[in-house]
NUKEKE-945978 format. One record per atom (N, C-alpha, C): x, y, z. Coordinates in nm, 2 decimals, padded with zeros to 4 digits. Layout:
REM NUKEKE-945978
<atom <X Y Z>>;
...
This chain:
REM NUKEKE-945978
<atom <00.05 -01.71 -03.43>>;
<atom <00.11 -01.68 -03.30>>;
<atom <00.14 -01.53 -03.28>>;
<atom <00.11 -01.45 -03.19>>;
<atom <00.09 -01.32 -03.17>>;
<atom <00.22 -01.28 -03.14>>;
<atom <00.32 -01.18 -03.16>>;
<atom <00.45 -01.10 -03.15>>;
<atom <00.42 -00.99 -03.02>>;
<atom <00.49 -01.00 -02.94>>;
<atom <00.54 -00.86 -02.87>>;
<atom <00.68 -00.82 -02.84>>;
<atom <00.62 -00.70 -02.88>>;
<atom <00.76 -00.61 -02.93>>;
<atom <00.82 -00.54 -02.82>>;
<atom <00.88 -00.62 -02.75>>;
<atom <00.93 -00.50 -02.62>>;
<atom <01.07 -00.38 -02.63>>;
<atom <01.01 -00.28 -02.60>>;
<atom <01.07 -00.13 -02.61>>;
<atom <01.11 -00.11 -02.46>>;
<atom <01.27 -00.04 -02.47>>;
<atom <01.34 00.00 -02.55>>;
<atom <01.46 -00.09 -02.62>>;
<atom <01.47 -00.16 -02.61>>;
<atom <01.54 -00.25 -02.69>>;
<atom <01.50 -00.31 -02.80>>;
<atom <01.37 -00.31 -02.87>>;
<atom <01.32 -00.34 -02.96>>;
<atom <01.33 -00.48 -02.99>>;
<atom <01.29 -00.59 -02.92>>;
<atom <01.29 -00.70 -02.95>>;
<atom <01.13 -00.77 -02.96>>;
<atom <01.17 -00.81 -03.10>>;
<atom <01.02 -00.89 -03.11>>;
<atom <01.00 -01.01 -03.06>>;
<atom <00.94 -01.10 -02.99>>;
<atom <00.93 -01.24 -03.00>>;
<atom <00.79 -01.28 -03.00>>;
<atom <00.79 -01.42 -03.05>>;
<atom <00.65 -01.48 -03.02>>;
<atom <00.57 -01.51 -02.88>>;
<atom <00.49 -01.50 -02.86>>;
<atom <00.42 -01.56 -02.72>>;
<atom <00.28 -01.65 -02.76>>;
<atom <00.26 -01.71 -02.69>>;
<atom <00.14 -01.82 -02.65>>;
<atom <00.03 -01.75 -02.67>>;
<atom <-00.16 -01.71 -02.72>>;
<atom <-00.20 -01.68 -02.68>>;
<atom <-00.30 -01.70 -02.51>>;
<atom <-00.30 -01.61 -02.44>>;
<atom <-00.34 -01.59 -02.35>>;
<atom <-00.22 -01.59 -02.24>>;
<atom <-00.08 -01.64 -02.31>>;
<atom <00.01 -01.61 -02.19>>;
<atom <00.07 -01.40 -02.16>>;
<atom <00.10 -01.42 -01.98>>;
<atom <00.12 -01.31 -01.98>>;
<atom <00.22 -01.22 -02.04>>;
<atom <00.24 -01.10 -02.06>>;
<atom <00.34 -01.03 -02.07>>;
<atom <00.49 -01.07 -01.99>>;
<atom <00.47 -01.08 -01.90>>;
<atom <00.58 -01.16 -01.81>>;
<atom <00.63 -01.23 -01.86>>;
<atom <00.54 -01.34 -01.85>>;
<atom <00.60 -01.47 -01.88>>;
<atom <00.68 -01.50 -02.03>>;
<atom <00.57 -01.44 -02.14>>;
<atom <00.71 -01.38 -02.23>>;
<atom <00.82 -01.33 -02.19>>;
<atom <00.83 -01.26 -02.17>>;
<atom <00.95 -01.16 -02.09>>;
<atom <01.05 -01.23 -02.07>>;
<atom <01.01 -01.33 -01.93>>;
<atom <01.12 -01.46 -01.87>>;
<atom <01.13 -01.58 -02.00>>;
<atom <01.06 -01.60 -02.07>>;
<atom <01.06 -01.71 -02.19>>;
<atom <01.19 -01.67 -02.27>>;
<atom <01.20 -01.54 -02.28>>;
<atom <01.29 -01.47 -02.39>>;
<atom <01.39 -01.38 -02.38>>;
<atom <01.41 -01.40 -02.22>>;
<atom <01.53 -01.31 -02.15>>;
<atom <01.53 -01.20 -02.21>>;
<atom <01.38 -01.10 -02.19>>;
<atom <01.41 -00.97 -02.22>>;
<atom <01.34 -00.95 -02.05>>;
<atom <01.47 -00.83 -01.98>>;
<atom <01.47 -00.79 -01.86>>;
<atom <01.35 -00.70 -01.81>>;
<atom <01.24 -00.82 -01.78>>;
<atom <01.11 -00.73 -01.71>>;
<atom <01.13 -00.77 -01.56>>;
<atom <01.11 -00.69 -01.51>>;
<atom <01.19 -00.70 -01.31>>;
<atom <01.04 -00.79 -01.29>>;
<atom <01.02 -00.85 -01.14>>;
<atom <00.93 -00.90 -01.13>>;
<atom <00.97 -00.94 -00.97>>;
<atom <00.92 -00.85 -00.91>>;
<atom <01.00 -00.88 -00.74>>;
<atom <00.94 -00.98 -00.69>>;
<atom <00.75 -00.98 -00.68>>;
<atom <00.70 -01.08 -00.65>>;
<atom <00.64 -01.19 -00.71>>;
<atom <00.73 -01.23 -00.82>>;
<atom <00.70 -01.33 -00.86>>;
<atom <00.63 -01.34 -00.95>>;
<atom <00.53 -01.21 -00.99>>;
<atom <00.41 -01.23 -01.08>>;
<atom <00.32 -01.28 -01.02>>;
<atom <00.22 -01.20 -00.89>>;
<atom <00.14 -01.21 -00.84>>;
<atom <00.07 -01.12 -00.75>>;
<atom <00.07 -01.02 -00.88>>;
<atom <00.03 -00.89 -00.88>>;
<atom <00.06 -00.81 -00.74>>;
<atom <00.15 -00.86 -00.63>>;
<atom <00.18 -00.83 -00.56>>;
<atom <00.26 -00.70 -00.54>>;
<atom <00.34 -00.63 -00.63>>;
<atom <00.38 -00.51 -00.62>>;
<atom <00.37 -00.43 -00.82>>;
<atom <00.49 -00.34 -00.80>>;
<atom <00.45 -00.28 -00.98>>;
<atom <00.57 -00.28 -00.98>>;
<atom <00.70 -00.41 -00.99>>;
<atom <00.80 -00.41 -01.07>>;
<atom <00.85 -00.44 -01.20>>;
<atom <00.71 -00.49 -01.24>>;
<atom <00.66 -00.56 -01.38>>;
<atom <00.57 -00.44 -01.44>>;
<atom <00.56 -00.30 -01.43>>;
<atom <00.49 -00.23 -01.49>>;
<atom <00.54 -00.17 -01.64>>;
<atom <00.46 -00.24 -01.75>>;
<atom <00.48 -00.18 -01.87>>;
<atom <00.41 -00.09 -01.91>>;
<atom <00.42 00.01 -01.99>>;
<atom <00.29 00.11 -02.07>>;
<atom <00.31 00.06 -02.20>>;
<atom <00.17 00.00 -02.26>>;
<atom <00.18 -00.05 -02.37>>;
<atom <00.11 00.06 -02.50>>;
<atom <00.22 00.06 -02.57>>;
<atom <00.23 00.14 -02.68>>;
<atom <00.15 00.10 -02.80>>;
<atom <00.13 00.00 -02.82>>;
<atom <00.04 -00.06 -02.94>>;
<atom <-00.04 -00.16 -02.90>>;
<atom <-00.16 -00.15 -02.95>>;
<atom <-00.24 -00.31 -02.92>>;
<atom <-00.30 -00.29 -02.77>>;
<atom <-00.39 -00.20 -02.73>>;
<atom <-00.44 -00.22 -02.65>>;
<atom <-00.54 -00.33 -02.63>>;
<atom <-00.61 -00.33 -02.71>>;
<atom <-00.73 -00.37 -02.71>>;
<atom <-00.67 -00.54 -02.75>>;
<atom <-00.51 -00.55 -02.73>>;
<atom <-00.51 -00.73 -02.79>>;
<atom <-00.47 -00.77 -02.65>>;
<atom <-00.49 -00.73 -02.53>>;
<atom <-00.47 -00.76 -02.40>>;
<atom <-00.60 -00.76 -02.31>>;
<atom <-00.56 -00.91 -02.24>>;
<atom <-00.70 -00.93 -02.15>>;
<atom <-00.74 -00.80 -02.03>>;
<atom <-00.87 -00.82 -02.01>>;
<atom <-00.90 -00.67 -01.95>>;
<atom <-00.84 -00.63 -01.82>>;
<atom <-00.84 -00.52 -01.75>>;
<atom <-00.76 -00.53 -01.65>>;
<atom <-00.88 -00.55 -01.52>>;
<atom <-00.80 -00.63 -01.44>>;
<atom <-00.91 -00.69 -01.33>>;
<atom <-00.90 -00.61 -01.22>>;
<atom <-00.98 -00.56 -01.11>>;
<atom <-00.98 -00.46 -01.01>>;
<atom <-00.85 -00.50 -00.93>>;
<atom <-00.76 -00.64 -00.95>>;
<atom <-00.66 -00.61 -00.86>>;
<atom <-00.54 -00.52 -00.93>>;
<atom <-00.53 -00.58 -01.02>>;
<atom <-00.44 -00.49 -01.12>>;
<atom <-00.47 -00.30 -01.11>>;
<atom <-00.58 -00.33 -01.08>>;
<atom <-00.61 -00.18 -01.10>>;
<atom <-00.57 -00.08 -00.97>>;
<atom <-00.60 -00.18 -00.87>>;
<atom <-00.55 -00.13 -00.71>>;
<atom <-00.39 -00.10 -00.74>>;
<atom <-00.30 -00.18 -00.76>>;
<atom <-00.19 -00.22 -00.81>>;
<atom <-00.11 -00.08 -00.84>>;
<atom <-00.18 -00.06 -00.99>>;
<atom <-00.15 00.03 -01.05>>;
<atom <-00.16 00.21 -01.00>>;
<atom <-00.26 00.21 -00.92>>;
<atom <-00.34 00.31 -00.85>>;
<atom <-00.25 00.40 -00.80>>;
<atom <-00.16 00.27 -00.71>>;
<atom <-00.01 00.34 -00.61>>;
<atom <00.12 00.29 -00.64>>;
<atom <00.13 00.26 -00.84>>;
<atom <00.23 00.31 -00.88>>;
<atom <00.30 00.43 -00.91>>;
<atom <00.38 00.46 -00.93>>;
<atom <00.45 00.62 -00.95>>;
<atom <00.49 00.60 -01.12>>;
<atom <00.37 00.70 -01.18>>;
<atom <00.43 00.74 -01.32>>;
<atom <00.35 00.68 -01.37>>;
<atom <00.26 00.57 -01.37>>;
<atom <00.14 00.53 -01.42>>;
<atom <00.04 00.59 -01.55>>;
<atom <00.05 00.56 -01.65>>;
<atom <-00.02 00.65 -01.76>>;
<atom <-00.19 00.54 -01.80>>;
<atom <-00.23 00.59 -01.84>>;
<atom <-00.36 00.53 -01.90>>;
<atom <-00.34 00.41 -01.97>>;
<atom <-00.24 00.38 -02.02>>;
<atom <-00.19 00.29 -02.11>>;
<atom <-00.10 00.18 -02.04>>;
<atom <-00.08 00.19 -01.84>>;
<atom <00.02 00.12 -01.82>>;
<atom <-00.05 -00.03 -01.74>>;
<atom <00.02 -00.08 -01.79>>;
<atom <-00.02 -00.22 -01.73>>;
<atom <00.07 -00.30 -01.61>>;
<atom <00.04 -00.39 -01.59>>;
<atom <00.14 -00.49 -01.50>>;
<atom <00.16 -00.63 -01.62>>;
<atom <00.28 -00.62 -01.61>>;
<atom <00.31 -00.76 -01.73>>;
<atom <00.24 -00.89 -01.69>>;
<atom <00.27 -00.88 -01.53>>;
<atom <00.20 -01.05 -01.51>>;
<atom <00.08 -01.08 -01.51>>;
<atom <00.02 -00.92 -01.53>>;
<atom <-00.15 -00.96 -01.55>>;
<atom <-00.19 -00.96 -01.68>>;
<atom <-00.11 -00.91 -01.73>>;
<atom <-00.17 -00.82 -01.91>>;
<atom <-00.18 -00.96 -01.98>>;
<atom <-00.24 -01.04 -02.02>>;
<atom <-00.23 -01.15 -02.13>>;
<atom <-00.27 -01.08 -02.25>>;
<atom <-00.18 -01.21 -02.37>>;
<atom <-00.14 -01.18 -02.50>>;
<atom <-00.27 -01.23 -02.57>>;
<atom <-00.34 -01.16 -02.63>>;
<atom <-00.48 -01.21 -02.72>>;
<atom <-00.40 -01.17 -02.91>>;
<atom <-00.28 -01.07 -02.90>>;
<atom <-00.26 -01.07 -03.03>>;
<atom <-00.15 -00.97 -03.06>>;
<atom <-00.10 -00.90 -03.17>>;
<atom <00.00 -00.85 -03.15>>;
<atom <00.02 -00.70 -03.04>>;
<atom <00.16 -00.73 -02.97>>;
<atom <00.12 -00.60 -02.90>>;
<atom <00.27 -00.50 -02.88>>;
<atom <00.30 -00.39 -02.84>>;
<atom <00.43 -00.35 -02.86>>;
<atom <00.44 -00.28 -02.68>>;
<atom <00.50 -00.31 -02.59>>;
<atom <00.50 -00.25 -02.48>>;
<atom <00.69 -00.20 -02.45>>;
<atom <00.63 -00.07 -02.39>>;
<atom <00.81 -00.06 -02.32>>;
<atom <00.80 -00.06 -02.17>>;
<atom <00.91 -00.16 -02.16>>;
<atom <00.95 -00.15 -02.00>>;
<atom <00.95 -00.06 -01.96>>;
<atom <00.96 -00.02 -01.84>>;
<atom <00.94 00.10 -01.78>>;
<atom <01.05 00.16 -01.66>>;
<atom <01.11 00.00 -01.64>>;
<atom <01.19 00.01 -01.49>>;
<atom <01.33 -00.04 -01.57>>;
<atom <01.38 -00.02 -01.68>>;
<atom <01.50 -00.06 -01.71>>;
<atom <01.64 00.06 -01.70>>;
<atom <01.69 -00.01 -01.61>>;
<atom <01.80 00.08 -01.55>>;
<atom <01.81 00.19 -01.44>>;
<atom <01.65 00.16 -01.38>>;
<atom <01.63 00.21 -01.26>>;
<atom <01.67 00.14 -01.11>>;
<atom <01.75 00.03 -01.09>>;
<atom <01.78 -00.02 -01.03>>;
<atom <01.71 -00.10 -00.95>>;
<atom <01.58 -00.10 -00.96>>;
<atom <01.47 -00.20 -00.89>>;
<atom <01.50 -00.29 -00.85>>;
């Protein structure tokens, strides 16, 4: 079962393979904002994942529109509701404490 390690709070938990980042997130009440629901509809779910790139499904052109006309966006950042879990991965929230 594949671990993601969400930063800054450093919690590890298990996830499903192929479930999203999100949905971990909501499974394990670690606070990833999520305005629309998880459907890639805005970037309040935007993580930059820190380890384990390559254990997340690829990013699909919506995600990438998404990302495009987020603010602060690095090479490494993803949308949680899109990112699926293929294996271990370590991501930090990005909007915690920003009042989103």
């Amino acid at each position: 079962m594949p671990k993601v390690t969400f930063l800054p709070m450093n919690q590890t938990v298990d996830a499903d393979m192929g479930e999203s980042i999100l949905d971990v997130a909501i499974r394990h009440d670690v606070p990833l904002q999520h305005a629309c629901g998880g459907f890639c509809a805005c970037t309040t779910c935007h993580i930059e994942v820190k380890a384990g790139d390559d254990k997340l499904s690829a990013m699909e052109d919506d995600e990438e529109e998404r990302l495009d006309r987020a603010v602060g966006v690095t090479l490494h950042g993803r949308l949680g509701c899109q990112a699926k879990v293929h294996g271990d991965v370590t991501v930090e929230i990005q909007n915690i404490g920003h009042g989103h």
